[in-house]
C-alpha positions as CSV (number, residue, x, y, z in Angstrom):
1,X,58.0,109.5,98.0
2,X,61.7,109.4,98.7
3,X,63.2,107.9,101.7
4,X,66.1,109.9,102.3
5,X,69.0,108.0,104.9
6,X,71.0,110.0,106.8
7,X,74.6,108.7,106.8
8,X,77.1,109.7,109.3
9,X,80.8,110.0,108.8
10,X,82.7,108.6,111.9
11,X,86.3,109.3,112.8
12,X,87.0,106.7,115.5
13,X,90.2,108.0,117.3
14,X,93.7,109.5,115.9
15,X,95.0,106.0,116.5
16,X,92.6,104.5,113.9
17,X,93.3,107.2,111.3
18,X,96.7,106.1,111.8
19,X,96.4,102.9,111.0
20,X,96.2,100.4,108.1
21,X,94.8,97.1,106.8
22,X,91.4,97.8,107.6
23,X,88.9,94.8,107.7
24,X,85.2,94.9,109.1
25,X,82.7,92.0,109.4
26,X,79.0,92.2,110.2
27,X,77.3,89.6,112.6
28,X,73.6,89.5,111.0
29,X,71.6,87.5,113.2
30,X,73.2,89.1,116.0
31,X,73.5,92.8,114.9
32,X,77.1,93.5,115.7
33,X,79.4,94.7,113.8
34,X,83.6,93.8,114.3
35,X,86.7,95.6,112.4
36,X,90.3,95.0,113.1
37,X,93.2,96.8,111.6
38,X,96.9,97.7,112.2
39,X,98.4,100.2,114.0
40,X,102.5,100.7,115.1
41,X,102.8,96.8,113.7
42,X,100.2,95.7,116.5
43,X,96.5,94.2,116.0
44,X,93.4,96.3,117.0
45,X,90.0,95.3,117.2
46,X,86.8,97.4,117.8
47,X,83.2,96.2,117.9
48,X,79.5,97.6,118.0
49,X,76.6,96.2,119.7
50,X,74.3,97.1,116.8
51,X,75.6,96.8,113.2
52,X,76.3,100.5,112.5
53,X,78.7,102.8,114.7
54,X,79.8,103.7,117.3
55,X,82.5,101.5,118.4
56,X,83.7,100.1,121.0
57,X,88.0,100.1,121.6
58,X,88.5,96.6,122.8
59,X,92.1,97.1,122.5
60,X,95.5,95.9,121.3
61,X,95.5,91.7,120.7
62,X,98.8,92.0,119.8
63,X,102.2,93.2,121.3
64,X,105.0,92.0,119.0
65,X,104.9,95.2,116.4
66,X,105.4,93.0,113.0
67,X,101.8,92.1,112.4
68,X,99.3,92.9,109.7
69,X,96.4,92.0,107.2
70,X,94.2,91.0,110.2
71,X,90.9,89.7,109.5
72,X,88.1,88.7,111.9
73,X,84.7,86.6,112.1
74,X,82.6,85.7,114.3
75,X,82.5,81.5,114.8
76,X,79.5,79.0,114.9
77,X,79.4,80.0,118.9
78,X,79.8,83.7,118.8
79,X,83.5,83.6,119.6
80,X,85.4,86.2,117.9
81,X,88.0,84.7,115.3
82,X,91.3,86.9,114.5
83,X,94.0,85.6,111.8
84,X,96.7,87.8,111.1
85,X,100.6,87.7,109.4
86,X,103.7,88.2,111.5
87,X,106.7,89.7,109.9
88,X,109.5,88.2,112.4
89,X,111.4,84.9,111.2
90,X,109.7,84.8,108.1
91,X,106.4,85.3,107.4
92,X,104.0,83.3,109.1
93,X,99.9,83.5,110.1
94,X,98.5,83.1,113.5
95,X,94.9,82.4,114.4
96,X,93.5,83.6,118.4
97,X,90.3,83.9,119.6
98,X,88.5,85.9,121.9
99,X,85.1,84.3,124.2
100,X,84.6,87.7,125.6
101,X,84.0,90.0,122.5
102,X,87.5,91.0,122.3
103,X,88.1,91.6,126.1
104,X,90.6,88.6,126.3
105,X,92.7,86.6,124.0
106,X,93.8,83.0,123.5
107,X,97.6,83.1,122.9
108,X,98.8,82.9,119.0
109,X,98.5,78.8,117.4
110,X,100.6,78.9,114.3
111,X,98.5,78.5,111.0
112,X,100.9,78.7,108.2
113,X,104.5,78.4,108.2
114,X,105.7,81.3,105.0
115,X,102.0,82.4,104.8
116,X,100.9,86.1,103.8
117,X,97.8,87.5,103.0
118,X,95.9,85.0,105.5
119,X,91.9,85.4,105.4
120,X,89.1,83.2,107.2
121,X,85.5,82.7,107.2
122,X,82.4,81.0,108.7
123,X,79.9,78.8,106.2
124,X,76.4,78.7,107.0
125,X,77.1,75.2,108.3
126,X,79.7,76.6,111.2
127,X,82.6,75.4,109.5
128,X,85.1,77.4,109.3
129,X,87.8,77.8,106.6
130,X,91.7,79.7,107.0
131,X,93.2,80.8,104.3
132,X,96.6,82.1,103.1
133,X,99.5,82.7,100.5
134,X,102.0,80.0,100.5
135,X,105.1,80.6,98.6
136,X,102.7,80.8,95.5
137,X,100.0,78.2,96.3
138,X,96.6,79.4,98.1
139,X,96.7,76.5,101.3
140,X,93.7,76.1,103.7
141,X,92.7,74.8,106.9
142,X,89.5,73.9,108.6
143,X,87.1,73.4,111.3
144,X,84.0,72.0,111.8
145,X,81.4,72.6,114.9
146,X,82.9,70.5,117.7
147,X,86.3,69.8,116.3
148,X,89.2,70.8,118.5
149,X,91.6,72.0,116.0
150,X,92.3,72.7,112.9
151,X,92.9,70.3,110.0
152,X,95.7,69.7,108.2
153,X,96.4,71.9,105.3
154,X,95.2,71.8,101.6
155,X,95.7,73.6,98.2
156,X,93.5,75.2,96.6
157,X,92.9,73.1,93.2
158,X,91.2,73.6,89.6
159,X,89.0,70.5,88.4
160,X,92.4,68.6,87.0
161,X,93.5,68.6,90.2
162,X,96.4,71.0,89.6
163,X,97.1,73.5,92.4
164,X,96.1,77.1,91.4
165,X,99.0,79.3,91.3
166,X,98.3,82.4,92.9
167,X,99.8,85.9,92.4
168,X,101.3,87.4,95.7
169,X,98.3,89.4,96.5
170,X,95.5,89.7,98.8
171,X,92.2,87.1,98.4
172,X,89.3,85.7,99.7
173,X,86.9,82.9,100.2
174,X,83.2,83.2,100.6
175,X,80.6,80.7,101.8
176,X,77.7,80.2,99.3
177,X,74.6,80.9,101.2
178,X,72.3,78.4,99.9
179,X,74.8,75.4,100.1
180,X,76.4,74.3,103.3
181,X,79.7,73.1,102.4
182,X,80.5,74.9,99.2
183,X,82.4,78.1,98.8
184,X,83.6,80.4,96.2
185,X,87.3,82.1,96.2
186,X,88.0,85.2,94.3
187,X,91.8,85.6,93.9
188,X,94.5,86.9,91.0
189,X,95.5,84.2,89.1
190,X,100.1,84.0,88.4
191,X,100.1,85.9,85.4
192,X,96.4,87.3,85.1
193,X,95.5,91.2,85.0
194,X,92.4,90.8,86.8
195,X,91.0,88.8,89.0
196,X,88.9,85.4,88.9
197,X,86.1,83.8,90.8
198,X,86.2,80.1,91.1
């Protein structure tokens, strides 16, 4: 017997076709579903109560028309966690959070100063870890459960403690699973072809 799954092919709005730097992440134990993305330079987000579509247009974050590569996760308290990069005065990556499933906004905290490419995620201990490009480094912040903000920021290292150079590209860090408190990052090394997990 075959089990044959029906899949459906959704076109959200015109405005979402439209748009660029997609990013989507699923809420397991909670069966939702998020994705953010660009649109005229502003930040979108759209979420599902069940972890398949349809979605739901929470609306624009943003208003300043120079943002993109927005990502989202969802924290240790089910608050909604958006990083993105403004384009304005340099390149720079902003972190706001939503308590309402996207309904309502903190304002923008500053994350990285000449950061692209910022990414974030949540370890299965609640901590949670902000990445981005820094003229060539990959730098990091993060917070635990209970802390009130972020730490200060760190550089991504190999084991002779020698900052890894980075090419100027997109990457990402993923809790391990099994293992509160360690993480793997899968990037493009400066001057490598393809790309590396460490």
């Amino acid at each position: 017997t075959i089990a044959l799954q029906i899949k459906q092919n959704v076109r959200m709005s015109d405005t979402v076709i439209k748009s660029a730097n997609p990013w989507s992440h699923g809420e397991g134990w909670l069966s939702r579903y998020n994705i953010c993305y660009v649109s005229a330079g502003n930040v979108y987000v759209e979420h599902s109560d069940r972890d398949i579509p349809p979605f739901t247009l929470n609306g624009k974050v943003t208003t300043t028309s120079d943002a993109a590569d927005p990502r989202i996760v969802t924290g240790y308290f089910e608050s909604l966690i958006l990083v993105y990069n403004r384009s304005t005065g340099g390149n720079n990556v902003y972190l706001r959070e939503s308590w309402d499933d996207g309904e309502t906004w903190t304002a923008e905290t500053l994350v990285f100063t000449g950061g692209e490419h910022p990414t974030i995620n949540v370890g299965v201990d609640g901590v949670i870890i902000v990445g981005a490009y820094v003229s060539g480094d990959l730098q990091f912040r993060r917070r635990a459960p209970g802390d009130t903000a972020l730490s200060a920021a760190f550089t991504a290292q190999d084991e002779a403690a020698a900052d890894l150079q980075a090419e100027d590209d997109t990457f990402h860090i993923t809790a391990v699973p099994s293992a509160a408190g360690q993480w793997l990052l899968h990037f493009r090394q400066l001057g490598d072809g393809a790309t590396t997990v460490w």
